[in-house]
Biotite code that builds the C-alpha atoms (Angstrom):
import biotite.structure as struc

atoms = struc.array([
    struc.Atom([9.917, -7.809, 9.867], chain_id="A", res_id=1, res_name="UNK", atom_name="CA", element="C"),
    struc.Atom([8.868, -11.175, 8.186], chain_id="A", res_id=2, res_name="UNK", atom_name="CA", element="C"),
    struc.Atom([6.279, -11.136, 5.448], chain_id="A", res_id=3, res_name="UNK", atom_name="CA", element="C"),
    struc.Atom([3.846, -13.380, 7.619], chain_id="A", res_id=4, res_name="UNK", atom_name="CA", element="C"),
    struc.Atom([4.432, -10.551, 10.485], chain_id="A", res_id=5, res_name="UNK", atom_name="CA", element="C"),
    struc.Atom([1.195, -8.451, 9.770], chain_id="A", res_id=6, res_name="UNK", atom_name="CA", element="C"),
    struc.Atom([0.048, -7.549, 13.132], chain_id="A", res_id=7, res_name="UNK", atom_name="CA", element="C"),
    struc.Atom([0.454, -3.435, 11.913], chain_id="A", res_id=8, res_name="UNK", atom_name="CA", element="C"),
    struc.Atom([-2.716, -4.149, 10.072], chain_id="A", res_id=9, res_name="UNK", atom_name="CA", element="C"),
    struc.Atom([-4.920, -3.370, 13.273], chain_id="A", res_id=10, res_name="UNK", atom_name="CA", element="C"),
    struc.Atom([-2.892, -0.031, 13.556], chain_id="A", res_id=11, res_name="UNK", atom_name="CA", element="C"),
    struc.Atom([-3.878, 0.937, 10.160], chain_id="A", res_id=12, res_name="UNK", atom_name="CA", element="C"),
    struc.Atom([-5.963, 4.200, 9.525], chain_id="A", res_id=13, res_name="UNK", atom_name="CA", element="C"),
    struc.Atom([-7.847, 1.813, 7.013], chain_id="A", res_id=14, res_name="UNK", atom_name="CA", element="C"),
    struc.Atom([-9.007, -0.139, 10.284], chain_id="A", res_id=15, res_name="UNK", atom_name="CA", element="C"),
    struc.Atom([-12.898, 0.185, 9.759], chain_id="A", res_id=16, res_name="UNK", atom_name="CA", element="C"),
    struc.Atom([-13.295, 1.615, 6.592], chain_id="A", res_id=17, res_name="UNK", atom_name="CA", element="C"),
    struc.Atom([-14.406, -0.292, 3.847], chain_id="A", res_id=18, res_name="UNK", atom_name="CA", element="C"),
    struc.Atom([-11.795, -2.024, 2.026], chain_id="A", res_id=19, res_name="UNK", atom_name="CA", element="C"),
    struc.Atom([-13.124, -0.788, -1.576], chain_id="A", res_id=20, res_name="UNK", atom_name="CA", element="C"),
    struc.Atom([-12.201, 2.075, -1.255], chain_id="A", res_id=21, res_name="UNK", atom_name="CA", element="C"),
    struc.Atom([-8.535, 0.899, -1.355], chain_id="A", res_id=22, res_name="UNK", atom_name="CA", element="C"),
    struc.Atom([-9.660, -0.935, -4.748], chain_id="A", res_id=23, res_name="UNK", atom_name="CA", element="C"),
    struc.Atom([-10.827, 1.882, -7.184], chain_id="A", res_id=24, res_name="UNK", atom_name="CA", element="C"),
    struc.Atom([-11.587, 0.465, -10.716], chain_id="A", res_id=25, res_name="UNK", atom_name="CA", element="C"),
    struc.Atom([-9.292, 3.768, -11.973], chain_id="A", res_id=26, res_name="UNK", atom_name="CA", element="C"),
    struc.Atom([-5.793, 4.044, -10.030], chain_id="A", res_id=27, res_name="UNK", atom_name="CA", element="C"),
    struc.Atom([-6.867, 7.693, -11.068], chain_id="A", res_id=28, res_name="UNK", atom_name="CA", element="C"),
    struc.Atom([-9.370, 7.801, -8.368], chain_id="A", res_id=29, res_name="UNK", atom_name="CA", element="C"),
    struc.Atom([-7.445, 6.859, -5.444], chain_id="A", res_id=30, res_name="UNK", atom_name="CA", element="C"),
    struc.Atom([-7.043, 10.061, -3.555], chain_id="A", res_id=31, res_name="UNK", atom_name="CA", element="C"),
    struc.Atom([-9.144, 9.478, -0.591], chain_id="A", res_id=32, res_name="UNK", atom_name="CA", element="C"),
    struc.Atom([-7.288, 5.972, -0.259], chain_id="A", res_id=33, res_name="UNK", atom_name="CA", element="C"),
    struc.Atom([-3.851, 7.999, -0.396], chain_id="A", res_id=34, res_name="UNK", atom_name="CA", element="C"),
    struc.Atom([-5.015, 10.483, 1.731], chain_id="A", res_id=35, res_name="UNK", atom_name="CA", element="C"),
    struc.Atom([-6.263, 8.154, 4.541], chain_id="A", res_id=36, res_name="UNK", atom_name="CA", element="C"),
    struc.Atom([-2.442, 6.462, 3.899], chain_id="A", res_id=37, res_name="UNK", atom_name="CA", element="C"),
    struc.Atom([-1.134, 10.148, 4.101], chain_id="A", res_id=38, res_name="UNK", atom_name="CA", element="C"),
    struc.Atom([-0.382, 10.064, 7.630], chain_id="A", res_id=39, res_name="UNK", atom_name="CA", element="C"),
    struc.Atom([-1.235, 6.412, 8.530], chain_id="A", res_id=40, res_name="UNK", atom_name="CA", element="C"),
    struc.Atom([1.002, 5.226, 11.294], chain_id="A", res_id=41, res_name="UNK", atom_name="CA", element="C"),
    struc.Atom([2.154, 1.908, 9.801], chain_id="A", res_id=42, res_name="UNK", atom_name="CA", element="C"),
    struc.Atom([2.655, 3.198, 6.280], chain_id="A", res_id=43, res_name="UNK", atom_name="CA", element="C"),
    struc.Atom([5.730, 1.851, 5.563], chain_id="A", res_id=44, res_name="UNK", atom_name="CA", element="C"),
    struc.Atom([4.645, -1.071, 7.286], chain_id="A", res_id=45, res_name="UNK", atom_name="CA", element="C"),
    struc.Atom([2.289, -1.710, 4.603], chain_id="A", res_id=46, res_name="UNK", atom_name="CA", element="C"),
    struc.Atom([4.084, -0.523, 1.944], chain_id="A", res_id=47, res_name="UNK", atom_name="CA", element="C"),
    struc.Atom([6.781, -2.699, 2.233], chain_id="A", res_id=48, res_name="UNK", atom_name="CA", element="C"),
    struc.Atom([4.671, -5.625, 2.937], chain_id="A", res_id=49, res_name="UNK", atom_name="CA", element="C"),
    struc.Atom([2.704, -4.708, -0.514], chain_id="A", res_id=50, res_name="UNK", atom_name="CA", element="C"),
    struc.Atom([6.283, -4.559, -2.256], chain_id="A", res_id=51, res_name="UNK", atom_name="CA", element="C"),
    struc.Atom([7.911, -7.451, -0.431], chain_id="A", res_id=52, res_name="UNK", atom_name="CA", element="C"),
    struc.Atom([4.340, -9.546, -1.331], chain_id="A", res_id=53, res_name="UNK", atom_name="CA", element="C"),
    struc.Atom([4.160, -8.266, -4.756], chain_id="A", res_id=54, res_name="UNK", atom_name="CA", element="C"),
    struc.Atom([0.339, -7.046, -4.592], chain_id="A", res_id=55, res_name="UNK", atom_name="CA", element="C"),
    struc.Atom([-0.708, -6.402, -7.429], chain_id="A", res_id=56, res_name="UNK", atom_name="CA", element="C"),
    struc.Atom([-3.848, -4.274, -6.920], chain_id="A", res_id=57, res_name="UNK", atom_name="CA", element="C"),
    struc.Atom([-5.301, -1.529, -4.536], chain_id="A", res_id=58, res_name="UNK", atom_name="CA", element="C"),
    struc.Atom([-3.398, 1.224, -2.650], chain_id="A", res_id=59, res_name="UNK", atom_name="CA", element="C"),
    struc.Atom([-0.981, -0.119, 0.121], chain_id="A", res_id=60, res_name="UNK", atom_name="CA", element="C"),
    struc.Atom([1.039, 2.320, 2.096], chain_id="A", res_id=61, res_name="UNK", atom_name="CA", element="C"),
    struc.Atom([0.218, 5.485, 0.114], chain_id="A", res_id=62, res_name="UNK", atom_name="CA", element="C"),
    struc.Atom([1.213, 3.722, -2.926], chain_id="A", res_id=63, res_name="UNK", atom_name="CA", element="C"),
    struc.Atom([-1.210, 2.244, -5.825], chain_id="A", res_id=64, res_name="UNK", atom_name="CA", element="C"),
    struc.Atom([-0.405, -0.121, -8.105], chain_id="A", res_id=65, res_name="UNK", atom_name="CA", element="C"),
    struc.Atom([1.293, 1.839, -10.675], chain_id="A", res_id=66, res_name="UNK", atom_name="CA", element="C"),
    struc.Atom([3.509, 3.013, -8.131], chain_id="A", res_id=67, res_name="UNK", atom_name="CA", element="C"),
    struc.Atom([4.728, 0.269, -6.979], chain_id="A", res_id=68, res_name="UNK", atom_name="CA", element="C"),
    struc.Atom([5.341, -1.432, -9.938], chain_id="A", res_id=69, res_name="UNK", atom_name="CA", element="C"),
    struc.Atom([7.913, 2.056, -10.435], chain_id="A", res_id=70, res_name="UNK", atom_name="CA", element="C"),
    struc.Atom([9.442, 0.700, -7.512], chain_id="A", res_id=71, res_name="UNK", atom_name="CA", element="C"),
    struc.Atom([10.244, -2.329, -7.799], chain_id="A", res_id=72, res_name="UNK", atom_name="CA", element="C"),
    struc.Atom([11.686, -1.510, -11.271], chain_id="A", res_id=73, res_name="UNK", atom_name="CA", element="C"),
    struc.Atom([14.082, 1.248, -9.548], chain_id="A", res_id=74, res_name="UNK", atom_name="CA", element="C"),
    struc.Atom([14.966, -1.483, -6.671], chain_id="A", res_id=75, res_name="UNK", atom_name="CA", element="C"),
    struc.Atom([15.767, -3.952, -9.791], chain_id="A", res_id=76, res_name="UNK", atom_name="CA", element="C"),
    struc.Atom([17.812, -0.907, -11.823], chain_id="A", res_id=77, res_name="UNK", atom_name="CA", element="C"),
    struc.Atom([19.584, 0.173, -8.745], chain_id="A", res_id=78, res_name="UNK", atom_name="CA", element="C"),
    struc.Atom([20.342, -3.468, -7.126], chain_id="A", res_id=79, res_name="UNK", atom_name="CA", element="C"),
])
């Protein structure tokens, strides 16, 4: 999937809910965001998008920040 390929979106489980709460001001207080990722059908979509795009804030595909940031580092260790 190309990065400009983002027609998942509208699949989402996010799809009407508002987008702060995939923004917390504490990546400690993104629970509900990972749970509505939990069983989101395009999570991977998303998550690799996030990690392909290199977002650097909110929760994308279960993931927050933080996390991905662990990612990419183990993509970069293991590459």
């Amino acid at each position: 999937m190309a990065i400009t390929d983002v027609t998942w979106r509208s699949s989402g489980a996010c799809q009407g809910l508002d987008a702060e709460i995939f923004y917390p001001e504490n990546e400690d207080h993104a629970d509900f965001a990972l749970s509505v990722c939990e069983h989101c059908a395009v999570r991977i979509a998303c998550l690799n998008y996030a990690l392909d795009t290199r977002e650097q804030q909110g929760v994308w595909g279960g993931a927050t920040a933080r996390d991905r940031r662990k990612m990419l580092r183990q993509r970069r260790h293991t590459a």
